[in-house]
C-alpha positions as CSV (number, residue, x, y, z in Angstrom):
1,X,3.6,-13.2,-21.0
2,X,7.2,-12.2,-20.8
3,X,6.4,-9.1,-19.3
4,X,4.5,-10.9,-16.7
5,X,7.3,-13.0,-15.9
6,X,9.8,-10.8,-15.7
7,X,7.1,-8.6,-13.0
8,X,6.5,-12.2,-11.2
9,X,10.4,-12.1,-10.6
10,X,11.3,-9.0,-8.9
11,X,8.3,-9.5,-6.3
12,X,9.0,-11.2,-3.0
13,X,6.6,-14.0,-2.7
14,X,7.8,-15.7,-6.1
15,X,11.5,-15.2,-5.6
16,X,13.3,-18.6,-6.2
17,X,10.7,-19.9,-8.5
18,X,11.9,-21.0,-12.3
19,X,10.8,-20.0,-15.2
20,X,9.0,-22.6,-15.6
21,X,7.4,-22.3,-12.4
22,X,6.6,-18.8,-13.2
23,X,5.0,-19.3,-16.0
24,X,2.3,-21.4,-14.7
25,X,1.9,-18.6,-12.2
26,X,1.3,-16.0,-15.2
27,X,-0.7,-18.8,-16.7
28,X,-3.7,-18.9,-14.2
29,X,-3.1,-14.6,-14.2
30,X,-5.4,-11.8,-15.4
31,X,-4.2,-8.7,-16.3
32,X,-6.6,-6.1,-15.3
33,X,-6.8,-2.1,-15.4
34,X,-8.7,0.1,-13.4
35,X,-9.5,3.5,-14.0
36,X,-9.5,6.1,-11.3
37,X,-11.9,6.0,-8.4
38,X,-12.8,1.8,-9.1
39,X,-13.6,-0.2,-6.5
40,X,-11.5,-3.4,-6.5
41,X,-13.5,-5.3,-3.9
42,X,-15.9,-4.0,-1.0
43,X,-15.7,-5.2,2.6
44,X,-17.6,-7.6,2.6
45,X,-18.1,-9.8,-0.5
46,X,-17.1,-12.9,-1.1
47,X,-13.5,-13.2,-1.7
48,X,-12.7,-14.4,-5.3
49,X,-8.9,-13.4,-5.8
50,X,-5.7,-12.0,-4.6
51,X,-4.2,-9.1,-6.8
52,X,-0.6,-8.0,-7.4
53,X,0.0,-4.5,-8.4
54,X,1.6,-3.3,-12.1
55,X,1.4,-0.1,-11.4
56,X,-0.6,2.6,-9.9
57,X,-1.8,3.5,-6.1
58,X,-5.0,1.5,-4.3
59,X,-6.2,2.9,-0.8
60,X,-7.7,0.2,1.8
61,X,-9.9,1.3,4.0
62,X,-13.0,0.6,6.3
63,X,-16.1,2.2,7.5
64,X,-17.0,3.0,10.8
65,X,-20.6,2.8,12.5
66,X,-21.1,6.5,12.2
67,X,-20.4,6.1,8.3
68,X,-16.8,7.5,8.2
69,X,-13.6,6.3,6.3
70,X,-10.4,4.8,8.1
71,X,-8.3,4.6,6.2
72,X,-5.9,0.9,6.8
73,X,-3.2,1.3,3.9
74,X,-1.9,2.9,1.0
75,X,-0.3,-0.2,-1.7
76,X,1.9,0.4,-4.6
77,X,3.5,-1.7,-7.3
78,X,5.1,-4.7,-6.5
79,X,2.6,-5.2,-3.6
80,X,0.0,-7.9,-3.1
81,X,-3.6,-7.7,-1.3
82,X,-5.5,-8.9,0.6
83,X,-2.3,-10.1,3.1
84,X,-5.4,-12.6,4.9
85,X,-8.1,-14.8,4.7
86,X,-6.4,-17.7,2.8
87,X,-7.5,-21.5,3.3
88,X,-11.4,-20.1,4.8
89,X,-14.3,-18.7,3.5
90,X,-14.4,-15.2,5.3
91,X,-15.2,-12.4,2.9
92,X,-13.4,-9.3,2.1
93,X,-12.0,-7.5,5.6
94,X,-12.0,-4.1,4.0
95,X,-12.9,-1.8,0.7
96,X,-10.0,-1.1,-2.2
97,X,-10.4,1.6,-4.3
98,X,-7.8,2.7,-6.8
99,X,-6.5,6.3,-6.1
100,X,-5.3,6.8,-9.8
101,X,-4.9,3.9,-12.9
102,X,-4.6,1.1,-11.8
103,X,-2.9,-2.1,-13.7
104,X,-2.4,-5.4,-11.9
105,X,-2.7,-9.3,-12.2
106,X,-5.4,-11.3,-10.3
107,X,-5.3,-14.8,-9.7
108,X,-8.3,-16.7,-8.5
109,X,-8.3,-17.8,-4.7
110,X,-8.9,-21.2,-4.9
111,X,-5.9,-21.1,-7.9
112,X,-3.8,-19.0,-5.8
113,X,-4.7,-22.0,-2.7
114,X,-3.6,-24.7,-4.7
115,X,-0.4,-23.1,-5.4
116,X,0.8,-22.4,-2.6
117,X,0.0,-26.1,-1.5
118,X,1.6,-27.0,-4.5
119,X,4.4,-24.7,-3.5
120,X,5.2,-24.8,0.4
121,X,8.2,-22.0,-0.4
122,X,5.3,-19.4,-1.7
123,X,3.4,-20.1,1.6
124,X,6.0,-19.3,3.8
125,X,6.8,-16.1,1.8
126,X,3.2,-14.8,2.2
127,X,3.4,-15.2,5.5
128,X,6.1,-13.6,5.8
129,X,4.3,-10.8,4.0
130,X,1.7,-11.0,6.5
131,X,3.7,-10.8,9.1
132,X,5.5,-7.9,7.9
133,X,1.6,-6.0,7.6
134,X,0.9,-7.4,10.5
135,X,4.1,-5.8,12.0
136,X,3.2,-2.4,10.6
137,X,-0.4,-2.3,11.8
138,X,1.1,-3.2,15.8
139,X,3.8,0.1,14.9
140,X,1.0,2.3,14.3
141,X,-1.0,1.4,16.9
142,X,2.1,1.6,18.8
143,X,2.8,5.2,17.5
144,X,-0.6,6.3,18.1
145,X,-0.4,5.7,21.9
146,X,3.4,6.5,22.6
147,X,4.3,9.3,19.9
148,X,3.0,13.0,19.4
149,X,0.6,13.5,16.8
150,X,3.4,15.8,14.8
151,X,6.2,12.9,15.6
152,X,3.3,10.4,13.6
153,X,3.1,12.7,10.7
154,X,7.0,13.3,10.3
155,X,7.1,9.7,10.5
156,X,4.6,9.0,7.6
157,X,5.9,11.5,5.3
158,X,9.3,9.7,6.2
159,X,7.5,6.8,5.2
160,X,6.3,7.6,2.0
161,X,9.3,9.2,0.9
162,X,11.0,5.8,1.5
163,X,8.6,3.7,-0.2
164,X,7.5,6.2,-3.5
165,X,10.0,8.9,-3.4
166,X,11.6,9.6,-6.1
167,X,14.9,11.8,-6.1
168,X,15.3,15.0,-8.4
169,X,18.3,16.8,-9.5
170,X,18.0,19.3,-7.5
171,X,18.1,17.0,-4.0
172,X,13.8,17.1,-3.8
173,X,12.2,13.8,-3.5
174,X,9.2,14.0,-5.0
175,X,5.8,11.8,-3.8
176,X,3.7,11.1,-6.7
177,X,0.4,10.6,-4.6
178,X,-3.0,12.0,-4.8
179,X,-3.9,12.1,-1.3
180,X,-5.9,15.2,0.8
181,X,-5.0,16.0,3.9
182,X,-8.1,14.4,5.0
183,X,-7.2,11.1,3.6
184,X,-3.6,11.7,6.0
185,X,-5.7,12.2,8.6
186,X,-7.4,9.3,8.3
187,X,-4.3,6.9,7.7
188,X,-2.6,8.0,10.9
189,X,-5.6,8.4,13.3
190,X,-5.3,12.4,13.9
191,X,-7.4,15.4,13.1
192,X,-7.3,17.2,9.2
193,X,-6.6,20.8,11.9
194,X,-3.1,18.8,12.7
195,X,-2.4,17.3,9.1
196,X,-2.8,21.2,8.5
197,X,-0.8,23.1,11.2
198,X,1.9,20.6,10.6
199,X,2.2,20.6,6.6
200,X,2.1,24.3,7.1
201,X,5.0,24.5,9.8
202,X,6.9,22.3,7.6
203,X,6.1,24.7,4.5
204,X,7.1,27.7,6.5
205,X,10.5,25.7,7.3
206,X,11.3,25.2,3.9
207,X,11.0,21.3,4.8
208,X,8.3,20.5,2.4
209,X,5.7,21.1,-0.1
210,X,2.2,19.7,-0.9
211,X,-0.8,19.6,-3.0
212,X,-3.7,17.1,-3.9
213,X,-1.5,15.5,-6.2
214,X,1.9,15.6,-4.7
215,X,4.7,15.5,-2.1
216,X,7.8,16.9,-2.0
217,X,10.3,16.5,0.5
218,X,12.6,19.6,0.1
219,X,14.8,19.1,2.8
220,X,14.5,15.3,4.1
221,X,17.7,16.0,6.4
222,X,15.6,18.4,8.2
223,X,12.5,15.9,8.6
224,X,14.9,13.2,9.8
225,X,16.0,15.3,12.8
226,X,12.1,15.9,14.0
227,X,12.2,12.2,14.7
């Protein structure tokens, strides 16, 4: 429970709340963990609770009419999903699935409803979240009509360096992220061809480095002056 708490803290939408407060929060809370390769919900089901990640990496995503994945977003810990669908009955918008272990706290909808009626400051925090998403999602679509499919990579990579890097001793910022090229592809709305070319220019450059299990930004100087 005190873990709980002290997790409930540090995230955005309960900022401001007491203890007290919190602990009701962490009272109508499950803790859940999901191995690699779970579905958390599929598009389309009924909507039955809003999850906060622990830990761990969960990819969002949709399918096409010709069967294919697009990818929506990449969360992390100390994020919260679904960002819609609150106060109506419309089901799932998209598929989660987690990338690697997952371990988060659910919380019933209607629960999670009745809070945030309960507590008008929580509402207007996750809608600020939404907004935030909602932000994002007009950038990329943005990006995707203005900026050069190389200038959308450099910017993702920037992206996730900012979000899950992790600085080494040696100046590297390191990307703990399972993720193919195909699954990049997919994110930004190019080909897996220019996810290639590019990761292999930047390789040549001495910029950065990539597997199926990691990132690493050698030289993120470098990958700021692309943009």
């Amino acid at each position: 429970m005190v873990y709980f708490l002290e997790f409930f803290k540090q995230f955005p939408v309960f900022s401001g709340l007491t203890d007290d407060e919190l602990g009701e929060v962490a009272e109508i809370s499950n803790h859940r963990i999901f191995p690699k390769g779970t579905n958390i919900f599929i598009e389309g089901e009924e909507r039955k609770a809003v999850y906060f990640i622990l830990s761990g990496l969960v990819k969002v995503y949709k399918v096409n009419e010709k069967g294919q994945e697009q990818i929506i977003s990449f969360l992390h810990s100390d994020e919260m999903f679904p960002h819609v669908g609150f106060f109506d009955e419309t089901p799932y918008p998209a598929t989660a699935v987690t990338i690697n272990k997952v371990e988060l706290l659910s919380i019933p909808i209607e629960e999670f409803e009745i809070l945030m009626l309960r507590k008008p400051e929580i509402s207007i925090k996750v809608m600020r979240v939404m907004g935030k998403k909602l932000l994002e999602m007009q950038n990329r679509i943005q990006s995707i009509t203005t900026q050069s499919v190389f200038s959308r990579i450099i910017s993702t990579l920037l992206r996730f360096s900012k979000e899950l890097g992790e600085q080494q001793e040696d100046g590297t910022i390191l990307i703990r992220m399972p993720m193919t090229n195909t699954d990049l592809a997919s994110l930004i709305g190019v080909t897996r061809e220019s996810v290639n070319r590019t990761l292999n220019r930047l390789k040549k450059e001495g910029i950065v480095t990539h597997s199926r299990k990691e990132i690493s930004i050698l030289d993120e100087k470098k990958l700021i002056d692309y943009t």
